[in-house]
KOLBAVEX-962435 format. One line per 2 residues: their letters; for each residue x, y, z of N, C-alpha, C. Coordinates in steps of 0.02 Angstrom, whole numbers, m for minus. Example, Ala and Ser with C-alpha at 12.3 -4.5 7.8 and 13.67 -1.06 7.14 Angstrom:
BEGIN
as> 660/m284/390/615/m225/390/660/m165/390  642/m112/354/684/m53/357/645/2/394;
end
This chain:
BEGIN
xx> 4710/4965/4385/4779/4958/4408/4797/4883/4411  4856/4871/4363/4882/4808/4377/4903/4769/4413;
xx> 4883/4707/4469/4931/4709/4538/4972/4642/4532  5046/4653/4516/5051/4592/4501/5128/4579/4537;
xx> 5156/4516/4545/5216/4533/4594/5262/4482/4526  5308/4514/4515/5344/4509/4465/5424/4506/4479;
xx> 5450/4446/4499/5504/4406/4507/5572/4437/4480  5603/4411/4509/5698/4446/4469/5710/4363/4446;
xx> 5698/4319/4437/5732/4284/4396/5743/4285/4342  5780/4249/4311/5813/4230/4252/5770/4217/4198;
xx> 5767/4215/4158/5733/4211/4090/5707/4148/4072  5735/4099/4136/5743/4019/4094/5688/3992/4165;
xx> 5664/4027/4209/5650/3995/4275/5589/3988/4257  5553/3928/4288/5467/3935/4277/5447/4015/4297;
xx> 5482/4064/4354/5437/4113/4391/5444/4162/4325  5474/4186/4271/5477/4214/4224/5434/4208/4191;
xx> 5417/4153/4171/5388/4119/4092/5328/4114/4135  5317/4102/4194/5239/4135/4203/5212/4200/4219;
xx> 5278/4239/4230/5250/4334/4238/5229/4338/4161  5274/4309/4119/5295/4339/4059/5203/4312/4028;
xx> 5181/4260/4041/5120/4245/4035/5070/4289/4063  5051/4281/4113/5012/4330/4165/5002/4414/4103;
xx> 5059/4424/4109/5078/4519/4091/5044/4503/4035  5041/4441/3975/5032/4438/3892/4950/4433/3915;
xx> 4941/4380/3971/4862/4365/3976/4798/4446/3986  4846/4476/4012/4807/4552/4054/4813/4589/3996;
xx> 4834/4571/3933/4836/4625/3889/4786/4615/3829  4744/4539/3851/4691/4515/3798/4626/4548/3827;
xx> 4569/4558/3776/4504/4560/3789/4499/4552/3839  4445/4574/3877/4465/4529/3945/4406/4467/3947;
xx> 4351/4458/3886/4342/4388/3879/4372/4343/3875  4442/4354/3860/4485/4301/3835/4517/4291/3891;
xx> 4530/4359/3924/4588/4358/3977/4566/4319/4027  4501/4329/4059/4477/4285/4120/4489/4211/4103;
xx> 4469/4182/4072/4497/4110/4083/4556/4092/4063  4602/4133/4037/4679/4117/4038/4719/4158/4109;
xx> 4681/4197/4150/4709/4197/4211/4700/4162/4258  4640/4130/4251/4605/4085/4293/4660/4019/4266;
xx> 4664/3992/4209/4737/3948/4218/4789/3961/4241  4820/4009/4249/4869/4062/4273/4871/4056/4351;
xx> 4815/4060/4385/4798/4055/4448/4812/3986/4490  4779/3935/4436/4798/3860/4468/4855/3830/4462;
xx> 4907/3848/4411/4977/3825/4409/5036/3895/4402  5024/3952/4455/5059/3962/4468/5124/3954/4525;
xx> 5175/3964/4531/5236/3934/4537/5260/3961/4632  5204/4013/4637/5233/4043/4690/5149/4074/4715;
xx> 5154/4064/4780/5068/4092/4821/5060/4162/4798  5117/4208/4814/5097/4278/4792/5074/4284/4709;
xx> 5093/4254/4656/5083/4253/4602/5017/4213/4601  4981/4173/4645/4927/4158/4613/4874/4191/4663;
xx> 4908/4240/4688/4859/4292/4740/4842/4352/4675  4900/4363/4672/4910/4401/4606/4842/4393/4558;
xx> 4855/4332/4555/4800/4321/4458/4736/4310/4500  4719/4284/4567/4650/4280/4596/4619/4353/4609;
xx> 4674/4405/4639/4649/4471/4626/4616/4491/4558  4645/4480/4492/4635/4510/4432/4565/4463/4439;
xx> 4543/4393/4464/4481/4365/4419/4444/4420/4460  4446/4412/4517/4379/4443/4571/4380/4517/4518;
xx> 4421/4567/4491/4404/4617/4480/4373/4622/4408  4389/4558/4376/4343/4556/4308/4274/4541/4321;
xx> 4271/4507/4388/4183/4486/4408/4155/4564/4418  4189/4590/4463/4172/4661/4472/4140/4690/4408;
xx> 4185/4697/4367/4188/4748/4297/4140/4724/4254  4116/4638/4252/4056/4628/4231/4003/4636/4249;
xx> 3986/4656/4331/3916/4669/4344/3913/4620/4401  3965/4544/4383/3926/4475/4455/3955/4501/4521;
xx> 3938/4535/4553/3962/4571/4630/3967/4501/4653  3907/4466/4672/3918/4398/4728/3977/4372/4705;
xx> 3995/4342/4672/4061/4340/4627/4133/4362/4665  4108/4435/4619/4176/4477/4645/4181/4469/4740;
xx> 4112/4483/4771/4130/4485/4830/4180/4426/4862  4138/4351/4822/4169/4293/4861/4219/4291/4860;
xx> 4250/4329/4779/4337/4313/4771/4404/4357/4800  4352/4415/4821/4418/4467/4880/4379/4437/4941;
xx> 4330/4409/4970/4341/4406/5027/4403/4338/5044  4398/4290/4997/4418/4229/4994/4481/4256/4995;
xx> 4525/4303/4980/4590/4334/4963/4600/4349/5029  4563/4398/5071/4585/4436/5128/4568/4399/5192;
xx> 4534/4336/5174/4512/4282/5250/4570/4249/5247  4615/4244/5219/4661/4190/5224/4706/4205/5264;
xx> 4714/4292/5296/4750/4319/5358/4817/4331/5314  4825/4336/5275/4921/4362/5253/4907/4434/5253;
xx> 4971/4443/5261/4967/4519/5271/5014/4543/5214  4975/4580/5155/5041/4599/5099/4973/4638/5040;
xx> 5004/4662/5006/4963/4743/4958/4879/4695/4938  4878/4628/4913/4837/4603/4882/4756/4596/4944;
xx> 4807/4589/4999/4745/4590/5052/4720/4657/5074  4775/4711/5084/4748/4770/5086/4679/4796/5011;
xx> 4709/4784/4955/4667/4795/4903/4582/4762/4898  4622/4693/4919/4549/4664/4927/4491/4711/4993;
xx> 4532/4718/5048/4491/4732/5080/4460/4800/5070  4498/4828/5041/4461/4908/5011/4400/4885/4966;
xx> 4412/4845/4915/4362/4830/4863/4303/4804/4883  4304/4749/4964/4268/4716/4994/4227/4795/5013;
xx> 4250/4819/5057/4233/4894/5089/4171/4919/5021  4189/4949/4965/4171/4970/4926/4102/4931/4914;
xx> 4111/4873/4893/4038/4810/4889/4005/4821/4947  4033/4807/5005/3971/4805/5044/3939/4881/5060;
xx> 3960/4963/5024/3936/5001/5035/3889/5022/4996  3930/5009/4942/3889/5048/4859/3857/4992/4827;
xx> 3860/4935/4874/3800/4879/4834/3752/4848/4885  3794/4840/4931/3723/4797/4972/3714/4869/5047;
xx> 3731/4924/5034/3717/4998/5094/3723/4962/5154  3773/4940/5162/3802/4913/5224/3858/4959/5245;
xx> 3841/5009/5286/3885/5032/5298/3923/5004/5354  3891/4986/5403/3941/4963/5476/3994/4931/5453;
xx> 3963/4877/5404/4018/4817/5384/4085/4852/5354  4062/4895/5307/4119/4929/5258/4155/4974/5301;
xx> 4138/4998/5344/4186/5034/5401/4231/4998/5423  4192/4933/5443/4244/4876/5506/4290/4857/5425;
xx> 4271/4824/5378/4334/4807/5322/4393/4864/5311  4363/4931/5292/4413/4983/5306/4467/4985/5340;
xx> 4434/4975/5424/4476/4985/5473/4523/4933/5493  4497/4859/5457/4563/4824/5463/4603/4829/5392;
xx> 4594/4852/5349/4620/4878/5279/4695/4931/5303  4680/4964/5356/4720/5015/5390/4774/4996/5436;
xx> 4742/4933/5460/4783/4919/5519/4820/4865/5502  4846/4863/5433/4874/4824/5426/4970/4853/5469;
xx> 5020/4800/5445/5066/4798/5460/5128/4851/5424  5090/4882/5358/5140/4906/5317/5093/4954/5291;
xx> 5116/5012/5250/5078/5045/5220/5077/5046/5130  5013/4973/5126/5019/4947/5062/4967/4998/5020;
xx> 4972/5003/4952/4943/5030/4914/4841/5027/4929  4833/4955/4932/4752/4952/4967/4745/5001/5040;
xx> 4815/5015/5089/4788/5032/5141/4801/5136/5138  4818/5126/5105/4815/5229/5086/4750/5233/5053;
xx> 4724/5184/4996/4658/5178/4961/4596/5194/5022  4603/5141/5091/4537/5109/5123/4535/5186/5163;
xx> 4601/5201/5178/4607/5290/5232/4580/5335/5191  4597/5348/5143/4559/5402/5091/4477/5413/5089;
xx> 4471/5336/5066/4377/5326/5074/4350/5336/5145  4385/5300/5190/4352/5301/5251/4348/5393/5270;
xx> 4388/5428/5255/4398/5479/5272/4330/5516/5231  4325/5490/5179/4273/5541/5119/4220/5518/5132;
xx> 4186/5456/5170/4118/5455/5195/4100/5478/5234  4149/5486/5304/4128/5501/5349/4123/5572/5373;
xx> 4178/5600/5328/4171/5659/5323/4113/5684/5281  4056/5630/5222/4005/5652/5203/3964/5682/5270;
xx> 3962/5600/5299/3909/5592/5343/3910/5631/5432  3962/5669/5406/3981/5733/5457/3990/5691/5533;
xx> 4037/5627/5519/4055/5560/5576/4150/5601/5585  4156/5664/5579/4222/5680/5599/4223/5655/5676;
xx> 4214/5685/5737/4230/5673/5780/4244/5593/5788  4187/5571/5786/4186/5468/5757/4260/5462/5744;
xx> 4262/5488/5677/4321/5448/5652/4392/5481/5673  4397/5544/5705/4468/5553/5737/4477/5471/5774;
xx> 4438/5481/5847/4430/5426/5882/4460/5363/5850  4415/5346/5801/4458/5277/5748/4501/5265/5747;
xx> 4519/5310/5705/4612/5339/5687/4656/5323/5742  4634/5371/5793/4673/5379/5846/4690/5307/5894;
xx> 4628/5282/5883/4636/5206/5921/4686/5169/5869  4668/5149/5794/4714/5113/5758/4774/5142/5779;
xx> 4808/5189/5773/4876/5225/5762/4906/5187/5830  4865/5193/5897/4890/5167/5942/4930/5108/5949;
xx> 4884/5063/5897/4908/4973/5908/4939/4974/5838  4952/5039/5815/5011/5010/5754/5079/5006/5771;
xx> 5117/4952/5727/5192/4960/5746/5233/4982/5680  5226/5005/5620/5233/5041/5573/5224/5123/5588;
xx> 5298/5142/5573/5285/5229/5601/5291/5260/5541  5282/5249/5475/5245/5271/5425/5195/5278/5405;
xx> 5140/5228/5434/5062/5237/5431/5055/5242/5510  5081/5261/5544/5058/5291/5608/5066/5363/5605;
xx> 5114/5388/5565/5113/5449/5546/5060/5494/5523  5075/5460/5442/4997/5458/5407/4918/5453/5428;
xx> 4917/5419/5499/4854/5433/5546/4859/5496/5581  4904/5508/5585/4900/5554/5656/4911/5627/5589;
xx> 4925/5632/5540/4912/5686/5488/4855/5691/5473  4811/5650/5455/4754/5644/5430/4717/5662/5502;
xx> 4714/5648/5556/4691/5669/5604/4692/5773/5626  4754/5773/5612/4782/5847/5604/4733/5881/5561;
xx> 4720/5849/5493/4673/5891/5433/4617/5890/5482  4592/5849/5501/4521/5830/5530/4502/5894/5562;
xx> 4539/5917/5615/4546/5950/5664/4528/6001/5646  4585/6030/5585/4612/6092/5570/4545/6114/5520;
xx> 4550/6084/5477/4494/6089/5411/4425/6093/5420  4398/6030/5450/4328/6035/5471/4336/6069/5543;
xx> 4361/6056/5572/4326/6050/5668/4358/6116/5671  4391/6174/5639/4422/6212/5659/4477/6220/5721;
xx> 4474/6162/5741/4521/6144/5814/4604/6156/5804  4620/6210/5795/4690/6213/5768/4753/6183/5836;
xx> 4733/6190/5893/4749/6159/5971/4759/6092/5952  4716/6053/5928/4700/5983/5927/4735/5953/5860;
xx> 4753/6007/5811/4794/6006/5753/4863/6007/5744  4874/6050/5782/4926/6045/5831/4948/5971/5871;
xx> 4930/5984/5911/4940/5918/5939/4946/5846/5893  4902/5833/5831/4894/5766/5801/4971/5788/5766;
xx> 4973/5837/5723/5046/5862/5687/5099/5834/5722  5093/5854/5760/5159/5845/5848/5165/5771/5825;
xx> 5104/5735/5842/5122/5652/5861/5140/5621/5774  5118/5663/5744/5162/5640/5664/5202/5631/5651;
xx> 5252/5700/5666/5321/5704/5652/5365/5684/5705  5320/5648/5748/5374/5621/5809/5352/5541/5798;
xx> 5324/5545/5757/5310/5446/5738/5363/5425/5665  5366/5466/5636/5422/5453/5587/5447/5484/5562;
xx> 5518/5535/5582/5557/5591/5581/5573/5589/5496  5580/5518/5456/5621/5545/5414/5563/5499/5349;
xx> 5498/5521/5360/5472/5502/5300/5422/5567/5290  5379/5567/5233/5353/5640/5208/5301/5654/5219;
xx> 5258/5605/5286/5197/5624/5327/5245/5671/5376  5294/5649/5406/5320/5700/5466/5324/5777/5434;
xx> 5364/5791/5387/5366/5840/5342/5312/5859/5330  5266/5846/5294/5215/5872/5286/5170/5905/5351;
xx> 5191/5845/5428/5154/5883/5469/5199/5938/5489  5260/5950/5499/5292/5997/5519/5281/6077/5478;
xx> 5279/6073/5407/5231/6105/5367/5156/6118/5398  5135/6062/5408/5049/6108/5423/5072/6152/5489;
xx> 5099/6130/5540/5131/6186/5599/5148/6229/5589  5169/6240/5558/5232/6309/5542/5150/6356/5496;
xx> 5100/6323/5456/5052/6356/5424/5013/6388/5495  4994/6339/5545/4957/6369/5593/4972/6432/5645;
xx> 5054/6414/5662/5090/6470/5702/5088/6522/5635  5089/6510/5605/5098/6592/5556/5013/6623/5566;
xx> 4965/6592/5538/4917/6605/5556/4893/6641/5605  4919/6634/5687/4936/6657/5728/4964/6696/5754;
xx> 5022/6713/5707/5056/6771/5716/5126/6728/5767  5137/6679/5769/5193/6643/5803/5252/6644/5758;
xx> 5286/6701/5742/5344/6678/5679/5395/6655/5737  5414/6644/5800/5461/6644/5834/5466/6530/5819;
xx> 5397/6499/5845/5375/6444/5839/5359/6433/5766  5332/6468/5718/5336/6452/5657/5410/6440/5620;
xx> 5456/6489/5627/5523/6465/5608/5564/6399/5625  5567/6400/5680/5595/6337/5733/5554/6285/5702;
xx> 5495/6294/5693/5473/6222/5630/5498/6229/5550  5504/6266/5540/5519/6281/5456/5586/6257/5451;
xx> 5643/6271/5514/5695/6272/5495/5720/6197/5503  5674/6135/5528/5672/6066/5530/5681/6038/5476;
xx> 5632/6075/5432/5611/6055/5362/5637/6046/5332  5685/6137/5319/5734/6154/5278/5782/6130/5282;
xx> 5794/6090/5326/5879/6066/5343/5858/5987/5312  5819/5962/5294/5790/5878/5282/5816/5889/5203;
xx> 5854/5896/5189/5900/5880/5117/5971/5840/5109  5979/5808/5078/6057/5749/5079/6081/5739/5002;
xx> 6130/5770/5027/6183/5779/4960/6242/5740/4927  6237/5705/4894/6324/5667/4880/6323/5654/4817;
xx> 6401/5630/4805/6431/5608/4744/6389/5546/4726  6382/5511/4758/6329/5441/4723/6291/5444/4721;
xx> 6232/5471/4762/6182/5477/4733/6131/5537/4718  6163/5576/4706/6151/5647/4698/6114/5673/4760;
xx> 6039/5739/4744/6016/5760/4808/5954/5726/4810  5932/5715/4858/5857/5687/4892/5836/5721/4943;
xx> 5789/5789/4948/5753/5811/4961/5692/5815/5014  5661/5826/5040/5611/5814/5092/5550/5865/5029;
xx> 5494/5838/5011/5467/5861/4973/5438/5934/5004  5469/5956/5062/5436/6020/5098/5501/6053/5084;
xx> 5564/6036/5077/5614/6059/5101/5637/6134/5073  5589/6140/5015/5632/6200/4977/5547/6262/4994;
xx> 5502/6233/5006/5440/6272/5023/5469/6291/5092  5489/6278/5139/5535/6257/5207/5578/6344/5204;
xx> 5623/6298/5153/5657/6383/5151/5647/6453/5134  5596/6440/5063/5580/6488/5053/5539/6543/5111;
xx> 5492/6498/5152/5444/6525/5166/5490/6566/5244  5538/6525/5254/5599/6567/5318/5619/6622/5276;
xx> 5621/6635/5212/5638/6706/5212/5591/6746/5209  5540/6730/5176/5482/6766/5184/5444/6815/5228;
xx> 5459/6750/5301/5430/6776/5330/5492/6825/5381  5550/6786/5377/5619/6851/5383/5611/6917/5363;
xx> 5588/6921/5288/5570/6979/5258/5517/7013/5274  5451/6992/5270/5401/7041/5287/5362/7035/5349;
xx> 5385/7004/5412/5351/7005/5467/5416/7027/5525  5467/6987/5518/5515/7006/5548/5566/7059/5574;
xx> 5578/7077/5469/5613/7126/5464/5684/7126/5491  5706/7064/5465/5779/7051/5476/5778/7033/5412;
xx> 5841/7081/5381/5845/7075/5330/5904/7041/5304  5934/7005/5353/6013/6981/5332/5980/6907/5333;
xx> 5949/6888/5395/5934/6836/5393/5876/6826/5327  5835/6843/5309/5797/6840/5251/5842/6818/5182;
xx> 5902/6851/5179/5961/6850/5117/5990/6803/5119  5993/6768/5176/6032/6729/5189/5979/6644/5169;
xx> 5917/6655/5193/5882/6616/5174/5878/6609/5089  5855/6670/5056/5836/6646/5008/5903/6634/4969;
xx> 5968/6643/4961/6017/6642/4969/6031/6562/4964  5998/6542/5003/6020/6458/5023/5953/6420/4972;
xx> 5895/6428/4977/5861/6430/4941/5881/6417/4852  5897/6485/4831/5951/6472/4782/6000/6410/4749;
xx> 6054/6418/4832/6097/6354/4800/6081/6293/4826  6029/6272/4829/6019/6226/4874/5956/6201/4812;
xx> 5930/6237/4790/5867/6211/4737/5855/6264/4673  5921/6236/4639/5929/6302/4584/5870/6298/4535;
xx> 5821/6222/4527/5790/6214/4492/5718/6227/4499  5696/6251/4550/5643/6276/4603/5599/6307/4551;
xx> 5546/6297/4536/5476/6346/4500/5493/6436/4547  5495/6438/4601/5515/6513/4631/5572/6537/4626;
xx> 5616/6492/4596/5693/6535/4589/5683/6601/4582  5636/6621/4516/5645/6692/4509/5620/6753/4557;
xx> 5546/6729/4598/5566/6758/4653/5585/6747/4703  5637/6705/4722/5668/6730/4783/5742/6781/4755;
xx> 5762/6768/4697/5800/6838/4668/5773/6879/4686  5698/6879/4655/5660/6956/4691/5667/6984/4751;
xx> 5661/6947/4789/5689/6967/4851/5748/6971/4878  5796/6952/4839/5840/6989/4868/5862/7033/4809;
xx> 5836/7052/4775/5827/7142/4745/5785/7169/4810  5740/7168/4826/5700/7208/4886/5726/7217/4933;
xx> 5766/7139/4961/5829/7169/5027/5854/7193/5014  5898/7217/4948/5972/7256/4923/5926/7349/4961;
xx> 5872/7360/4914/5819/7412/4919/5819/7425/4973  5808/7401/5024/5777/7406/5079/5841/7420/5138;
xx> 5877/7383/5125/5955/7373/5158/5980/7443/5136  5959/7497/5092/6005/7556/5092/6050/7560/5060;
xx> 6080/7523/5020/6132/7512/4982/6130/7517/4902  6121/7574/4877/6106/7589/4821/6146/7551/4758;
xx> 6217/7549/4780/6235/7514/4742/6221/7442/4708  6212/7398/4772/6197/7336/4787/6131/7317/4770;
xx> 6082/7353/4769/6025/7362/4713/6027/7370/4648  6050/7415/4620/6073/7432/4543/6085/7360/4544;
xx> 6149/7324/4550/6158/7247/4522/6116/7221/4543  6083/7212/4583/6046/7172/4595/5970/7155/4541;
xx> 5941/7227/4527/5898/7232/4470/5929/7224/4387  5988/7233/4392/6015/7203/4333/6024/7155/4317;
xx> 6056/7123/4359/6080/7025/4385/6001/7008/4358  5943/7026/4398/5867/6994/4393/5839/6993/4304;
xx> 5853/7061/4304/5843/7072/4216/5863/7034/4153  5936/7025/4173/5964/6965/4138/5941/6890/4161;
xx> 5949/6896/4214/5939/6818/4205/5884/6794/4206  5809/6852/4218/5764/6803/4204/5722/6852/4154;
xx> 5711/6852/4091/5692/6899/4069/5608/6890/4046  5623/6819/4056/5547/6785/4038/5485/6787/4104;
xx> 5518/6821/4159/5483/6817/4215/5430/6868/4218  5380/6838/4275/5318/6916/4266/5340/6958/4298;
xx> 5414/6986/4354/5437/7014/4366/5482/7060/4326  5506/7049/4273/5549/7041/4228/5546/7154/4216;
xx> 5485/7129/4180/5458/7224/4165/5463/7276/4226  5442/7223/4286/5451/7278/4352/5543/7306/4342;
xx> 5560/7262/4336/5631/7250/4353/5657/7332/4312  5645/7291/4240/5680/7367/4188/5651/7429/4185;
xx> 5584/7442/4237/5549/7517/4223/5598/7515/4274  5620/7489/4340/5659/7505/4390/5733/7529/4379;
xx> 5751/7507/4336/5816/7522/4292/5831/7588/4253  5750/7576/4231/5757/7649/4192/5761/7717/4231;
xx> 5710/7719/4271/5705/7763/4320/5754/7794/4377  5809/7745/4362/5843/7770/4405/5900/7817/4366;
end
């Protein structure tokens, strides 16, 4: 992955004519490339740009084999205390060296965990949460690392990666520890750390999975219907979505339909469903279902179209054949 911070100037500015370098340098051998980034590095025009090209040397030391090398040149990146994607990266990569080369684990934990705690949620610090999460969960350190989590999340002031802790804490719970109480609870402190980004969503989603589980459709809806409403519509900039938002609805009729047994409200869901995400992979069944409400609702008529409406319009569907033996038969 390329990491490079790439300027809006003008065509004529030094900061151009050295991206425009940099981008030509990363595209040579990379025998060639290392010492034309390494010039790149000493007369560039701006600190982030020669953070930039000092990242790329340390990762060619890497890719050749000199670790001492690579190590000196991300630690030398991430001691300097700035806080921005190049230090998060480094410190993941630092993490990585001191695990899978010199079996240091304590060390690569503590780099992780300030990898996390950074200020923003940079591309290195979703990297250092992922790993930290996949060792320790080797080394069966779940309980350990809720704790972690839970302490970082505390002293963060970013409620996008405070989110993102307190989700990942939720899986912890739910997945390994079976603690669905305690899954609960981390979910809770997710979607109440950042209402309108797609860790909250996502935890409001894993809730609504656990109350169903449970048999809670009363508390499972009342979360679904959070979800479903997280969509924004206009003339300028068309719709933007909550990536749960249309799983959100569907799953309110669903469970309208076969646990509930309200069947208006179910129609009404998938209904909205419909015009709300005409482009949906399930479009065709939530039609299905409301052929099954028409069925079910007593209304013979209102069925007939309804299995016809389905027939036509989706004929390519694996429902499609149910549809016309249903047609025939009648």
């Amino acid at each position: 992955m390329l990491s490079v911070t790439i300027g809006c100037a003008s065509p004529s500015t030094p900061d151009s004519t050295w991206s425009d370098e940099f981008l030509a340098a990363m595209r040579l051998p990379e025998v060639q490339a290392e010492p034309e980034v390494a010039s790149l590095a000493l007369r560039a025009p701006e600190r982030d740009q020669a953070r930039d090209a000092r990242f790329e040397l340390a990762r060619f030391a890497l890719r050749r084999g000199d670790i001492a090398l690579a190590d000196e040149r991300f630690e030398a990146l991430w001691s300097e205390g700035i806080d921005d994607h190049i230090t998060s990266r480094a410190l993941y990569e630092s993490a990585r060296i001191a695990l899978e080369h010199h079996q240091n684990r304590q060390e690569a934990i503590a780099l992780l965990h300030r990898a996390i705690a950074q200020t923003a949620p940079w591309a290195g610090t979703e990297l250092a949460l992922s790993f930290l999460i996949k060792i320790e969960r080797e080394a069966g350190h779940q309980p350990t690392l809720i704790e972690d989590l839970s302490r970082i999340a505390a002293e963060l002031e970013n409620d996008r990666l405070k989110a993102q802790l307190h989700l990942s804490i939720g899986e912890l719970h739910h997945a390994d520890l079976q603690d669905d109480e305690g899954a609960l609870k981390a979910y809770h402190e997710a979607a109440l750390s950042c209402e309108s980004c797609s860790a909250s969503d996502e935890a409001l989603w894993r809730m609504a999975e656990i109350y169903s589980e449970h048999q809670n459709f009363n508390a499972a809806t009342r979360t679904l219907g959070l979800v479903a409403e997280r969509t924004d519509t206009s003339w300028f900039v068309g719709s933007y979505n909550s990536h749960r938002a249309a799983d959100a609805r569907f799953e309110l009729g669903r469970i309208h339909l076969l646990f509930l047994e309200d069947y208006d409200e179910a129609r009404d869901h998938f209904e909205r469903f419909i015009d709300t995400f005409p482009h949906a992979m399930r479009r065709d069944q939530a039609e299905w279902h409301l052929v099954e409400i028409a069925r079910l609702s007593a209304s013979e008529a209102a069925y007939h179209r309804a299995l016809r409406r389905f027939a036509s319009n989706f004929p390519e569907s694996r429902l499609a054949d149910q549809a016309r033996r249903r047609l025939e038969a009648l």
